[in-house]
mmJSON file of the N, C-alpha and C atoms, coordinates in Angstrom:
{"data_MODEL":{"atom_site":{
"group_PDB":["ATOM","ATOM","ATOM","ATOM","ATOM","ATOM","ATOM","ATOM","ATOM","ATOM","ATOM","ATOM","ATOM","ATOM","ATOM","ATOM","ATOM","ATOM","ATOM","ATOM","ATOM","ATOM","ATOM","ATOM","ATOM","ATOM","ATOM","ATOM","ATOM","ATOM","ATOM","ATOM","ATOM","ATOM","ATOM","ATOM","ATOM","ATOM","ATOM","ATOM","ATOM","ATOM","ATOM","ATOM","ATOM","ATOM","ATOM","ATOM","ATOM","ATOM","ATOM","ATOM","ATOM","ATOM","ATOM","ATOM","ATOM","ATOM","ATOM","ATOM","ATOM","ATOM","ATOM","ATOM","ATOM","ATOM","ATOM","ATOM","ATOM","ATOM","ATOM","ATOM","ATOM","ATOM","ATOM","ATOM","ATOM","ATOM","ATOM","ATOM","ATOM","ATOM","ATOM","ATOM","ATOM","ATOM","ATOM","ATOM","ATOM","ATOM","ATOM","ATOM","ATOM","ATOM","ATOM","ATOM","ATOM","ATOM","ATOM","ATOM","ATOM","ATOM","ATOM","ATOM","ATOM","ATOM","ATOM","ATOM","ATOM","ATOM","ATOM","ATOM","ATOM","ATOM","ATOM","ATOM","ATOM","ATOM","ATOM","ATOM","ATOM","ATOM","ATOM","ATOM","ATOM","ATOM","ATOM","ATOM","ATOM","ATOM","ATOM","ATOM","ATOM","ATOM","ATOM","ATOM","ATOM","ATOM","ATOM","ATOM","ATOM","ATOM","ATOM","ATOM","ATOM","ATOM","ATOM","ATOM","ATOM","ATOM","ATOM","ATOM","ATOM","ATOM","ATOM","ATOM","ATOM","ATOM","ATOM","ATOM","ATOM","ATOM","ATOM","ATOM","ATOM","ATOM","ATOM","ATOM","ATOM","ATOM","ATOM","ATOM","ATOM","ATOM","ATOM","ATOM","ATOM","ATOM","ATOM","ATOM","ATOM","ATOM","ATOM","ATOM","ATOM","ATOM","ATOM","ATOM","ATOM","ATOM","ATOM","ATOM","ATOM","ATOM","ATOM","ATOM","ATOM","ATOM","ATOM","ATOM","ATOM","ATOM","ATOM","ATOM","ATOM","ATOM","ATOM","ATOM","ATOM","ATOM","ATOM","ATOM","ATOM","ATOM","ATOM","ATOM","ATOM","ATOM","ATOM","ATOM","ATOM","ATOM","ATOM","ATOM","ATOM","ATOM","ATOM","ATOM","ATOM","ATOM","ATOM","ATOM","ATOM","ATOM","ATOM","ATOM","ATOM"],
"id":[1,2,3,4,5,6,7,8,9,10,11,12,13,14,15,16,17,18,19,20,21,22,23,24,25,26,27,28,29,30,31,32,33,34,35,36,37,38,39,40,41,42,43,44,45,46,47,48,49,50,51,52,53,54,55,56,57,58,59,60,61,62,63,64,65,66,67,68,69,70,71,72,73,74,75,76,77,78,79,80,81,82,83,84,85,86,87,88,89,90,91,92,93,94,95,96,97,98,99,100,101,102,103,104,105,106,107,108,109,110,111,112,113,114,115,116,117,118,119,120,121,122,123,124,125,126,127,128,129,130,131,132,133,134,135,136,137,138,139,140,141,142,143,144,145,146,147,148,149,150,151,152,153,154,155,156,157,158,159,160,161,162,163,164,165,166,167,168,169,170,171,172,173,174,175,176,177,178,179,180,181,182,183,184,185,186,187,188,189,190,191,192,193,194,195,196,197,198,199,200,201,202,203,204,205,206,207,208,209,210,211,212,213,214,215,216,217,218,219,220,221,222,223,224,225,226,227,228,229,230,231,232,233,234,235,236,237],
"type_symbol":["N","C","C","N","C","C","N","C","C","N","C","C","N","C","C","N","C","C","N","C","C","N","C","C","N","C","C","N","C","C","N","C","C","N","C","C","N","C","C","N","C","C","N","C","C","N","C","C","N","C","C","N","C","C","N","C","C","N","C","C","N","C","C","N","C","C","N","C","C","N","C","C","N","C","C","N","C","C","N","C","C","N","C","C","N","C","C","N","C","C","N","C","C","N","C","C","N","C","C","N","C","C","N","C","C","N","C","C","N","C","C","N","C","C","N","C","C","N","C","C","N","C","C","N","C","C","N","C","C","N","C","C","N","C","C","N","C","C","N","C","C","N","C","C","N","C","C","N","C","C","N","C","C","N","C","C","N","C","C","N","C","C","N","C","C","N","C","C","N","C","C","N","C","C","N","C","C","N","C","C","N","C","C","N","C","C","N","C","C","N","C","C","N","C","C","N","C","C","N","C","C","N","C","C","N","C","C","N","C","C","N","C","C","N","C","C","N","C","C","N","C","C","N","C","C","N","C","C","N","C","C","N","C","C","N","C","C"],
"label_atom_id":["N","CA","C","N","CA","C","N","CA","C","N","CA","C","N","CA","C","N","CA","C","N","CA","C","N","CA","C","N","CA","C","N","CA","C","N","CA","C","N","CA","C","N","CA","C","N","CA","C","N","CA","C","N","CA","C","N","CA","C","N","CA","C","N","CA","C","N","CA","C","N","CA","C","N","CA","C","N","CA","C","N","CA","C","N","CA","C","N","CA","C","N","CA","C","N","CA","C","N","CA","C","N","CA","C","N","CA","C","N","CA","C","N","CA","C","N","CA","C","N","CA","C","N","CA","C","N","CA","C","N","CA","C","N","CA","C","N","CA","C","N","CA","C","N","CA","C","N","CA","C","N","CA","C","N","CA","C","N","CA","C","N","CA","C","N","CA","C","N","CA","C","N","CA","C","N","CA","C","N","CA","C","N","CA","C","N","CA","C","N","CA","C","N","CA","C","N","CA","C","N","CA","C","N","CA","C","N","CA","C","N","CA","C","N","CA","C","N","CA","C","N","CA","C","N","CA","C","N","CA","C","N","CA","C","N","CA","C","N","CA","C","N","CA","C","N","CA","C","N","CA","C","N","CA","C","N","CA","C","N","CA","C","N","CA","C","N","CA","C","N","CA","C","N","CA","C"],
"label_alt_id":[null,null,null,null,null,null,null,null,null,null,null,null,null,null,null,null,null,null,null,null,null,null,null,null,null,null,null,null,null,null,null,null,null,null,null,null,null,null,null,null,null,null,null,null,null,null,null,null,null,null,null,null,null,null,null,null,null,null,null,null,null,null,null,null,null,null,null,null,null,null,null,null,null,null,null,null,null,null,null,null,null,null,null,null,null,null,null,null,null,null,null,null,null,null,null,null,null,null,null,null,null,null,null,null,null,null,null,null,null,null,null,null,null,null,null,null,null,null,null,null,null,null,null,null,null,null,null,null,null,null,null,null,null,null,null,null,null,null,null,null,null,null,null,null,null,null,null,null,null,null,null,null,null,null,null,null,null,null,null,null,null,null,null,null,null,null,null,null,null,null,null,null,null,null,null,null,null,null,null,null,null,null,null,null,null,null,null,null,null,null,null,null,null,null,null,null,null,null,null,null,null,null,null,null,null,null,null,null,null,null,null,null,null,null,null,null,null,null,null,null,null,null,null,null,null,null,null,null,null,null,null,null,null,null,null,null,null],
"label_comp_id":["UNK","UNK","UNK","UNK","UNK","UNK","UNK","UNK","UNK","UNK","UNK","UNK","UNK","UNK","UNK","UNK","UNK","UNK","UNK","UNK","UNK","UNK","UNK","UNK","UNK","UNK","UNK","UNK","UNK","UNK","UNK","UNK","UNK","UNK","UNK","UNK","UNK","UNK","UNK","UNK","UNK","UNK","UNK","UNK","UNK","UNK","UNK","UNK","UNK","UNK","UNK","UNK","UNK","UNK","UNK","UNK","UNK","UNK","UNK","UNK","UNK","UNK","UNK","UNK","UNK","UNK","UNK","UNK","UNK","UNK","UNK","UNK","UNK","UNK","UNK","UNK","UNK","UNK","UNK","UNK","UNK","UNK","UNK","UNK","UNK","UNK","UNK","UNK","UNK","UNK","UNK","UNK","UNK","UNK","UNK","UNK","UNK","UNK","UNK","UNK","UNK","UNK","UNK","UNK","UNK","UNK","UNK","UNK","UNK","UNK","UNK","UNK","UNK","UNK","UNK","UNK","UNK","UNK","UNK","UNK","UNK","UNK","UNK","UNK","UNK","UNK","UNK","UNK","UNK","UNK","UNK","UNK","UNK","UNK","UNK","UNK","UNK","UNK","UNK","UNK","UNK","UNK","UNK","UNK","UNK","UNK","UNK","UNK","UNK","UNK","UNK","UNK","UNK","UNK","UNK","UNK","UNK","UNK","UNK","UNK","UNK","UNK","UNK","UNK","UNK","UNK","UNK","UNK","UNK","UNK","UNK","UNK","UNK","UNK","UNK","UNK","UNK","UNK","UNK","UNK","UNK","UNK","UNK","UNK","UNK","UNK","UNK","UNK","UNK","UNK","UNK","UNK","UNK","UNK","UNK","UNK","UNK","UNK","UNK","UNK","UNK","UNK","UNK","UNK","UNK","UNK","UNK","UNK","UNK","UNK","UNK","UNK","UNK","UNK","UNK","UNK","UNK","UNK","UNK","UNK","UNK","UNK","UNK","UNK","UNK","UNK","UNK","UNK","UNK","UNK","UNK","UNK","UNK","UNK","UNK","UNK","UNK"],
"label_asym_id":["A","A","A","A","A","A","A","A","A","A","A","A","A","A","A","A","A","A","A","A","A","A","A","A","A","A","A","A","A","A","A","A","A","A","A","A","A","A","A","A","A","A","A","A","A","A","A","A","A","A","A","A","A","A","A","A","A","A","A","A","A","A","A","A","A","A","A","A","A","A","A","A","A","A","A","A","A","A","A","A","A","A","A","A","A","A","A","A","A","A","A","A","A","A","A","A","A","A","A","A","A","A","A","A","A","A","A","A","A","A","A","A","A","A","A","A","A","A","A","A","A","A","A","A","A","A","A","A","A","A","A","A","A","A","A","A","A","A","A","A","A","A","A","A","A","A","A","A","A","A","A","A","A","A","A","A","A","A","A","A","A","A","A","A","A","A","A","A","A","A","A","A","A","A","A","A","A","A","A","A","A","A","A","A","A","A","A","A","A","A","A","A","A","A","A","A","A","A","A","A","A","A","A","A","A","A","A","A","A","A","A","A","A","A","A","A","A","A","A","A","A","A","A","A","A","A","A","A","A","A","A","A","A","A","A","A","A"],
"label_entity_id":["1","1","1","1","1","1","1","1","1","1","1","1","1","1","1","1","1","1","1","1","1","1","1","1","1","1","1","1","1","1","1","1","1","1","1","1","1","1","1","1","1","1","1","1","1","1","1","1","1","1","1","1","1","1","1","1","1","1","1","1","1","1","1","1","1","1","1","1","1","1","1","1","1","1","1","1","1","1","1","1","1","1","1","1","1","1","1","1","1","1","1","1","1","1","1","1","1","1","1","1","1","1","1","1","1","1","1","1","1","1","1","1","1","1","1","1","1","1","1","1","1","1","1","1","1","1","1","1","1","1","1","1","1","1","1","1","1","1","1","1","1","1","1","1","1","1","1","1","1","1","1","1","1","1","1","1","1","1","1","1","1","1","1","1","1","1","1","1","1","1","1","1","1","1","1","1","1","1","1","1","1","1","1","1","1","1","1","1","1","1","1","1","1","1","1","1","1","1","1","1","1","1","1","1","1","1","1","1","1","1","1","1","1","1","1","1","1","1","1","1","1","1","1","1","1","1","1","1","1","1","1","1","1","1","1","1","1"],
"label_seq_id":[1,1,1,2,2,2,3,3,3,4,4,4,5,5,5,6,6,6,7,7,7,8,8,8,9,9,9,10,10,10,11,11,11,12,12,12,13,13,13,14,14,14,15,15,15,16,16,16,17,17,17,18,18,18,19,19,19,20,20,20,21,21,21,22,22,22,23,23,23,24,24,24,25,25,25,26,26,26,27,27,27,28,28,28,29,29,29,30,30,30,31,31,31,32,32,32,33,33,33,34,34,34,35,35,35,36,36,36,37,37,37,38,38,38,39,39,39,40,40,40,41,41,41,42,42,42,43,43,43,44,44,44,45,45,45,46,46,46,47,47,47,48,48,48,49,49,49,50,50,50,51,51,51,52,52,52,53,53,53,54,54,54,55,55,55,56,56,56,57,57,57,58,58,58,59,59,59,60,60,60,61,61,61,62,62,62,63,63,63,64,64,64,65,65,65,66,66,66,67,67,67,68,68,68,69,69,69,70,70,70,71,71,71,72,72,72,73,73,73,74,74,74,75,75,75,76,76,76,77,77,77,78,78,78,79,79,79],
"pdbx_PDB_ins_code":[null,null,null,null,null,null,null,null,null,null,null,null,null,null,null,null,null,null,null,null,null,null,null,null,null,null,null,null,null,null,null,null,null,null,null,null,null,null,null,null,null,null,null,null,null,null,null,null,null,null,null,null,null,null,null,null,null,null,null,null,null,null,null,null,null,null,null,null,null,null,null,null,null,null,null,null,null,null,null,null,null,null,null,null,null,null,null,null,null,null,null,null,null,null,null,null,null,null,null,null,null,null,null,null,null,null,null,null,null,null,null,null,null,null,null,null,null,null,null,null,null,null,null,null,null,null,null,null,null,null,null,null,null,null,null,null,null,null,null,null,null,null,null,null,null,null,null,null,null,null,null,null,null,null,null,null,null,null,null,null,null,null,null,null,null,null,null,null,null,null,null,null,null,null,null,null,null,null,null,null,null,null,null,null,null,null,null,null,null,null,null,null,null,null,null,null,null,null,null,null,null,null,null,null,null,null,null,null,null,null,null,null,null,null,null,null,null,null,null,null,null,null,null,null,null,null,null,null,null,null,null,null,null,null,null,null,null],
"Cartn_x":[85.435,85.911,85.821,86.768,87.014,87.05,86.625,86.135,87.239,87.982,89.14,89.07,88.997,89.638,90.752,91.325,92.21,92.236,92.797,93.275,94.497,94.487,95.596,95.99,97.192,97.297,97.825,96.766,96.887,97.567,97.552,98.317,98.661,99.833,100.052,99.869,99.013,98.42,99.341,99.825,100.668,101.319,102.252,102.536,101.281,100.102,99.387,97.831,98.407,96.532,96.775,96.397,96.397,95.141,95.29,93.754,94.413,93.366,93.091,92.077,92.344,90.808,91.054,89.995,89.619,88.34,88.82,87.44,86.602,87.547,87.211,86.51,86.66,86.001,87.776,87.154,88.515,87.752,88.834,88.602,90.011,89.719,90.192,90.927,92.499,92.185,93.738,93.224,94.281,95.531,96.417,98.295,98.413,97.932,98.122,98.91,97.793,97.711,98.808,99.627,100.215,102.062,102.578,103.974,104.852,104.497,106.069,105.427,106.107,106.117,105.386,104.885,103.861,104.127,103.587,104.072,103.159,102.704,101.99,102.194,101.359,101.764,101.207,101.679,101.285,100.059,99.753,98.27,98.389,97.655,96.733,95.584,95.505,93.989,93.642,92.447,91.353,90.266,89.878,88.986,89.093,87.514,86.851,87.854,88.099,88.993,90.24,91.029,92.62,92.82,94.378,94.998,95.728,95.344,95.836,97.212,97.171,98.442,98.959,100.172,100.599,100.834,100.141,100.265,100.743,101.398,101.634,101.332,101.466,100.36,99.863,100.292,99.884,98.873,99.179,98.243,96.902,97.044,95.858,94.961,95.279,94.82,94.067,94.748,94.762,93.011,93.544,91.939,91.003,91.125,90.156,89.595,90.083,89.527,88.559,88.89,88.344,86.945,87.117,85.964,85.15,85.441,84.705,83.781,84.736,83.994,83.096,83.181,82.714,80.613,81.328,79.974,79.003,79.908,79.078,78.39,79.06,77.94,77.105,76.968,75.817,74.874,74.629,73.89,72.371,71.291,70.08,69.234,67.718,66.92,66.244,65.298,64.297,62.813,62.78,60.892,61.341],
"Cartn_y":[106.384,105.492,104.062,103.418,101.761,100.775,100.059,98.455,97.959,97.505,96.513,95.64,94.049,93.265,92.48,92.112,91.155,89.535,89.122,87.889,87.409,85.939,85.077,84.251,84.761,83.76,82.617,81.592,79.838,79.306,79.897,79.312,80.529,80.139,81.598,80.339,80.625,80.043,79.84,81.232,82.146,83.476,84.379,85.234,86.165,86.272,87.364,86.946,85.324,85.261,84.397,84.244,83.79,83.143,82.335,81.893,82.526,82.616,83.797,83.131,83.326,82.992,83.762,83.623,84.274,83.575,83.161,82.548,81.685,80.218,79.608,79.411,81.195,81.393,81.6,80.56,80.761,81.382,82.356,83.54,83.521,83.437,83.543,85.305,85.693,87.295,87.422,88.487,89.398,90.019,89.498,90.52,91.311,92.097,93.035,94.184,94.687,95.866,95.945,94.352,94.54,95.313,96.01,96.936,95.463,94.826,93.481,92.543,91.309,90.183,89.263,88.454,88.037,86.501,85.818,83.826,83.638,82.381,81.982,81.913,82.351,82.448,84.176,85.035,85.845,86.935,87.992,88.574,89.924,89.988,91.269,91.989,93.361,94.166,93.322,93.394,92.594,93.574,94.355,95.148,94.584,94.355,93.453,92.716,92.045,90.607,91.106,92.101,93.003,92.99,92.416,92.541,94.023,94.617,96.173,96.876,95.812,95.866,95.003,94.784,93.541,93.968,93.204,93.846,92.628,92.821,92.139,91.777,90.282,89.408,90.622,91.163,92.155,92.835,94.118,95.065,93.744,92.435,92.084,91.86,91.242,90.994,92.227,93.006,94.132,95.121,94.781,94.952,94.439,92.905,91.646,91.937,92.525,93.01,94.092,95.184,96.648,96.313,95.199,95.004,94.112,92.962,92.696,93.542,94.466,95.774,96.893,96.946,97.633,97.008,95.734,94.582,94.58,94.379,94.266,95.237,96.502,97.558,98.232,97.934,98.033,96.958,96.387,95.146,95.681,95.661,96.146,95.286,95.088,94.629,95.25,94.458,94.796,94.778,94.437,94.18,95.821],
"Cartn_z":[107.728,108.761,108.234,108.58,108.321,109.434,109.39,110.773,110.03,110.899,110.883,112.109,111.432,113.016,112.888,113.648,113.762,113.16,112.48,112.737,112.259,112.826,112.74,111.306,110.944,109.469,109.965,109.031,109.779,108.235,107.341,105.904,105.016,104.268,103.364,102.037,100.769,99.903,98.931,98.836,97.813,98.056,97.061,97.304,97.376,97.394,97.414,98.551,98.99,99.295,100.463,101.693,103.119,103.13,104.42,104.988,106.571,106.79,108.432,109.128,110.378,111.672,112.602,112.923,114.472,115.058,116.05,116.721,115.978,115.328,114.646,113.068,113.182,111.186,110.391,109.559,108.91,107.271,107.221,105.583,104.726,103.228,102.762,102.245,102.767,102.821,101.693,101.066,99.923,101.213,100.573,101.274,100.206,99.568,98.281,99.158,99.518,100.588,101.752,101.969,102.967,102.72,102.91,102.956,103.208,103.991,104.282,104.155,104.088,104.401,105.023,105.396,107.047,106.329,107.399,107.547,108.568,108.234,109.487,110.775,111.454,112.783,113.241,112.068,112.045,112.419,112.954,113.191,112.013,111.549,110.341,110.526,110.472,110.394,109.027,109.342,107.823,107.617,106.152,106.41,104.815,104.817,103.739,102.746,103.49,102.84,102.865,103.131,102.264,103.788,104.003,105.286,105.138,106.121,105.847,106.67,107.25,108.281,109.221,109.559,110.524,112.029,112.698,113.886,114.645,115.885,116.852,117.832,118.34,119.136,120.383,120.982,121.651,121.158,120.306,119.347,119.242,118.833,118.283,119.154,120.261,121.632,122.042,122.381,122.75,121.811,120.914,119.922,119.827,119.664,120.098,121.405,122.945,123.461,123.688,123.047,122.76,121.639,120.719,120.137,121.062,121.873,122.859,123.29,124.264,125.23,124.341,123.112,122.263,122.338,122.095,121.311,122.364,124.105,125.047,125.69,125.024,125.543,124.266,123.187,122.614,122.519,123.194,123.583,123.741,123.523,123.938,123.834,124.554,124.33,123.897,123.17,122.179,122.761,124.037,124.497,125.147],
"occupancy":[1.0,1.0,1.0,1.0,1.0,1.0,1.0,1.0,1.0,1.0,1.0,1.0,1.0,1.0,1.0,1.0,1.0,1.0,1.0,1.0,1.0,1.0,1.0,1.0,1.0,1.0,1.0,1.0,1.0,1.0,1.0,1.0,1.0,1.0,1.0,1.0,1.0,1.0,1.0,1.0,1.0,1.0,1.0,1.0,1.0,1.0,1.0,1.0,1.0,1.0,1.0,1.0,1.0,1.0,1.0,1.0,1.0,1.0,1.0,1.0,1.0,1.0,1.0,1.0,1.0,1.0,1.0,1.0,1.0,1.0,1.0,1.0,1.0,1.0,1.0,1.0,1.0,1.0,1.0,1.0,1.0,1.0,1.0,1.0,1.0,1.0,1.0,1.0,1.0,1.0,1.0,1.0,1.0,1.0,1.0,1.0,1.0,1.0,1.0,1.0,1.0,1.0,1.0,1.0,1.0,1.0,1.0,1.0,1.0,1.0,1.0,1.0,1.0,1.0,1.0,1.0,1.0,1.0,1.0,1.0,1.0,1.0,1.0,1.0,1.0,1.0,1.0,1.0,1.0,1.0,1.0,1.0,1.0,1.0,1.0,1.0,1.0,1.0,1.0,1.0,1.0,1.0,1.0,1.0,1.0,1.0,1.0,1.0,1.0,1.0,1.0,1.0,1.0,1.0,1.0,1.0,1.0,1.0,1.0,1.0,1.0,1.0,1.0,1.0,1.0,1.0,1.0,1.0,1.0,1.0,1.0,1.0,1.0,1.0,1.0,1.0,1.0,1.0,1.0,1.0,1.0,1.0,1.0,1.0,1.0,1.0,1.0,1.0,1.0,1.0,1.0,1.0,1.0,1.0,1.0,1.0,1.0,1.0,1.0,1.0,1.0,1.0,1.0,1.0,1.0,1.0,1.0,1.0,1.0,1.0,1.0,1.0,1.0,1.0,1.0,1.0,1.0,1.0,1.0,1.0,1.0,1.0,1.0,1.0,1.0,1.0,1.0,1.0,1.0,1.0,1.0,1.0,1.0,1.0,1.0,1.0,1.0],
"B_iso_or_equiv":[0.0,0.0,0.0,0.0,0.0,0.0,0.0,0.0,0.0,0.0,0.0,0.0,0.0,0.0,0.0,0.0,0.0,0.0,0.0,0.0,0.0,0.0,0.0,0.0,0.0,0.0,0.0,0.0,0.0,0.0,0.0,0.0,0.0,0.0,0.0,0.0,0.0,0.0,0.0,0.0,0.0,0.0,0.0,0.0,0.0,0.0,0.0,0.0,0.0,0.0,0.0,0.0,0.0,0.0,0.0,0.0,0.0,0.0,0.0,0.0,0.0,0.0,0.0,0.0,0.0,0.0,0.0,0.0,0.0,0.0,0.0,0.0,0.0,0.0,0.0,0.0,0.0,0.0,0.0,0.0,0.0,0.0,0.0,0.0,0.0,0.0,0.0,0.0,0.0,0.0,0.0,0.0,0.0,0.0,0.0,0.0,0.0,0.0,0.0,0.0,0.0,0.0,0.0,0.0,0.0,0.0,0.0,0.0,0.0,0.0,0.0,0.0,0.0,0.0,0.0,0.0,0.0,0.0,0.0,0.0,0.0,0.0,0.0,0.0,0.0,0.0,0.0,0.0,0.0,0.0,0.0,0.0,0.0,0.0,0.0,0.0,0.0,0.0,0.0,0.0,0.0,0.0,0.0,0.0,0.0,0.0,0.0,0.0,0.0,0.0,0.0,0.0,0.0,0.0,0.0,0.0,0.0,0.0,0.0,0.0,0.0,0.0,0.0,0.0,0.0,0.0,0.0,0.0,0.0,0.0,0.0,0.0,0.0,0.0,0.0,0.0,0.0,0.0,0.0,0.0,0.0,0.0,0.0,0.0,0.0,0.0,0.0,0.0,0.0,0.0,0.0,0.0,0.0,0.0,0.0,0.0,0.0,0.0,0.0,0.0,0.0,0.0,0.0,0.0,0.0,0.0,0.0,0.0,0.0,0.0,0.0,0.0,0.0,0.0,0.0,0.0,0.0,0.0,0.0,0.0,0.0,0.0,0.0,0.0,0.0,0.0,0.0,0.0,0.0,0.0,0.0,0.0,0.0,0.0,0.0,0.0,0.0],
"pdbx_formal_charge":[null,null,null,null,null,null,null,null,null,null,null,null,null,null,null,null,null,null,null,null,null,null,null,null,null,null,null,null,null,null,null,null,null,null,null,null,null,null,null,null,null,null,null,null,null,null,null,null,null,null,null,null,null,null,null,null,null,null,null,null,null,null,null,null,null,null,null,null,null,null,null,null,null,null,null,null,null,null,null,null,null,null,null,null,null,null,null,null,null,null,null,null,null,null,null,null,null,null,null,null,null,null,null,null,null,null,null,null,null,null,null,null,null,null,null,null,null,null,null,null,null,null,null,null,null,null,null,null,null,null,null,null,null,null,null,null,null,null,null,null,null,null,null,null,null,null,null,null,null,null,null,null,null,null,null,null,null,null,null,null,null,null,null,null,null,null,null,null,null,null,null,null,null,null,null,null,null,null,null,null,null,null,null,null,null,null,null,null,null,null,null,null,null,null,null,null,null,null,null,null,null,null,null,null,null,null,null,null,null,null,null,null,null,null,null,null,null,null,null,null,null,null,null,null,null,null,null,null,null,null,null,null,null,null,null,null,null],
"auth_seq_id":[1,1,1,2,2,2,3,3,3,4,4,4,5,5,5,6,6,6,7,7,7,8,8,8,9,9,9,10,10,10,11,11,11,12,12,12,13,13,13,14,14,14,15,15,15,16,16,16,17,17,17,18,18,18,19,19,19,20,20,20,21,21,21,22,22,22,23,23,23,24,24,24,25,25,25,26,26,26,27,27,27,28,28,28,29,29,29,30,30,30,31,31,31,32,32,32,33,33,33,34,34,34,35,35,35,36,36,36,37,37,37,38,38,38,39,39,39,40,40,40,41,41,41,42,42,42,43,43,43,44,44,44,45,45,45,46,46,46,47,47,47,48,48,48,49,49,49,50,50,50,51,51,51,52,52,52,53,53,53,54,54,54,55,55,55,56,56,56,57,57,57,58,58,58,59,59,59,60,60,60,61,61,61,62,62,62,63,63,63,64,64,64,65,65,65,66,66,66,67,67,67,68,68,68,69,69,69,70,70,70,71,71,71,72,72,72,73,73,73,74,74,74,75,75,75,76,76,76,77,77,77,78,78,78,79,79,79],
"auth_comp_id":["UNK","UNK","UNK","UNK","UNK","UNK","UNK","UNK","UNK","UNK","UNK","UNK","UNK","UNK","UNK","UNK","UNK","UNK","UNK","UNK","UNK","UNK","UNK","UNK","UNK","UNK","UNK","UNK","UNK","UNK","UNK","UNK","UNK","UNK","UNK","UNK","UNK","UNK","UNK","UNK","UNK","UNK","UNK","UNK","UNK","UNK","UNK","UNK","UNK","UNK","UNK","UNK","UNK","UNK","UNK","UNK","UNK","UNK","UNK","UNK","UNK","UNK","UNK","UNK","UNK","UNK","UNK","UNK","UNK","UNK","UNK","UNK","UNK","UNK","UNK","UNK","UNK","UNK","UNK","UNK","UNK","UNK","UNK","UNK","UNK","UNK","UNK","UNK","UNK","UNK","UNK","UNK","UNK","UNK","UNK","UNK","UNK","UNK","UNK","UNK","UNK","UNK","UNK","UNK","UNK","UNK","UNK","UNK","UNK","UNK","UNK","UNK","UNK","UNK","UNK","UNK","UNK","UNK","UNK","UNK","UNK","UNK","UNK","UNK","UNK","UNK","UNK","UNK","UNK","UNK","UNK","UNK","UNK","UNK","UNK","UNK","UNK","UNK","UNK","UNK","UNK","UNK","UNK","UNK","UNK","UNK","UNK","UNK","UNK","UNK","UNK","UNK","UNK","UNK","UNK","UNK","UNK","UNK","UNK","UNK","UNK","UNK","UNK","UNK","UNK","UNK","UNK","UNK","UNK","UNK","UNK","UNK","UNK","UNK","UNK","UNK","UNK","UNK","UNK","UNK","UNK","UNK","UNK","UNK","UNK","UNK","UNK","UNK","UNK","UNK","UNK","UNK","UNK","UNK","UNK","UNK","UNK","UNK","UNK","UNK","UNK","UNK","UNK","UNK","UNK","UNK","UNK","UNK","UNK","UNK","UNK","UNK","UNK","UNK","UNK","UNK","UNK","UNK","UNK","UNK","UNK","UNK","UNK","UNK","UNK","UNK","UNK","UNK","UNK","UNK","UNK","UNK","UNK","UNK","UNK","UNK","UNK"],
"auth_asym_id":["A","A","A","A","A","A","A","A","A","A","A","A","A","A","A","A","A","A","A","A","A","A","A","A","A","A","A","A","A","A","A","A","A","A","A","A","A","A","A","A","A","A","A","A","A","A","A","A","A","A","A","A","A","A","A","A","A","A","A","A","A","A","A","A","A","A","A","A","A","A","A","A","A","A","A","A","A","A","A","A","A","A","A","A","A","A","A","A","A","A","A","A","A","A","A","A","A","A","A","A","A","A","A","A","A","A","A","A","A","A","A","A","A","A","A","A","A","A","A","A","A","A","A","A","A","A","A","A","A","A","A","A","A","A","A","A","A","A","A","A","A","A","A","A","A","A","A","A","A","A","A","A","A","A","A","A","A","A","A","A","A","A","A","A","A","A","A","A","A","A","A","A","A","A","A","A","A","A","A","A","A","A","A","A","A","A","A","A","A","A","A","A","A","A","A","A","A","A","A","A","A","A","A","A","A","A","A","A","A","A","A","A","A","A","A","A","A","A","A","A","A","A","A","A","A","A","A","A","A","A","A","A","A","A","A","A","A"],
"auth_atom_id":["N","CA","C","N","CA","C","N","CA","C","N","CA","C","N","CA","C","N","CA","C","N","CA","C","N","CA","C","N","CA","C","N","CA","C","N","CA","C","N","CA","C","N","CA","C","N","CA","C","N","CA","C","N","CA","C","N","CA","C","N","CA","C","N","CA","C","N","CA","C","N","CA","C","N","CA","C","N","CA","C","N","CA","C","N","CA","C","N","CA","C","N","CA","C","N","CA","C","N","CA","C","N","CA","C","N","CA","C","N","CA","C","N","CA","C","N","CA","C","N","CA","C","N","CA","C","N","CA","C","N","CA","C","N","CA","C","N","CA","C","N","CA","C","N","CA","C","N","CA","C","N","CA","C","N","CA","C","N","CA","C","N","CA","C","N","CA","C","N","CA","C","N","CA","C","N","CA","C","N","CA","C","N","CA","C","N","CA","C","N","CA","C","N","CA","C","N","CA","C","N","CA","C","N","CA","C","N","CA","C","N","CA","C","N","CA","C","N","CA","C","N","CA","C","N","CA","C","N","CA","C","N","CA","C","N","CA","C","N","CA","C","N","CA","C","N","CA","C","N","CA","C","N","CA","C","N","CA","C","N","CA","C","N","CA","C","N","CA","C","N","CA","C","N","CA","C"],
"pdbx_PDB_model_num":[1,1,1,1,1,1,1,1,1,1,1,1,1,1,1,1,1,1,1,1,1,1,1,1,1,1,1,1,1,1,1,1,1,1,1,1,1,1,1,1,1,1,1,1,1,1,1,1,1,1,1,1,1,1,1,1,1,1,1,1,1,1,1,1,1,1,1,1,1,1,1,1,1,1,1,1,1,1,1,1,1,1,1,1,1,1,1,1,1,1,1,1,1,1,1,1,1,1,1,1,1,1,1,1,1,1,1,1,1,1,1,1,1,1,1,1,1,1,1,1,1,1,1,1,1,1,1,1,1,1,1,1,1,1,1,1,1,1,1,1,1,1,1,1,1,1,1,1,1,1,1,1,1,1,1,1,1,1,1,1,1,1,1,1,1,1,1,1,1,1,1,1,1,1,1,1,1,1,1,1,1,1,1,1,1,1,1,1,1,1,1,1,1,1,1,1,1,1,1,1,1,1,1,1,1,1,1,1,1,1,1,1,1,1,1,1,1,1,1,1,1,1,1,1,1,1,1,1,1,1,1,1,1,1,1,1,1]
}}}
């Protein structure tokens, strides 16, 4: 199994290398992996640095939520 999240490409560098954010972290991520094209503006799965797929503002949202609801219920205290 693979963790993938979402983000937004805020610059394309070059043909092979983006800068990405989400929630104000901006990463430097590889388009090797990606099948088409992408431009800023753009949303990408990111699974350790390699955009693995292009998804649309929907799909990303849509995930950005589900990892929300994910985060907030493994939440535990520790006392």
């Amino acid at each position: 199994m693979c963790l993938a999240y979402p983000y937004k490409i805020i610059e394309i560098k070059n043909e092979w290398t983006a800068v990405a954010e989400i929630e104000g972290v901006k990463t430097e991520i590889s388009l090797h992996l990606l099948p088409e094209p992408v431009k800023e503006g753009d949303w990408v799965l990111v699974h350790v640095g390699f955009a693995i797929q292009k998804l649309s503002e929907k799909e990303a949202l849509e995930s950005l939520r589900a990892w929300d609801e994910l985060l907030k219920q493994s939440q535990y205290s520790l006392e």
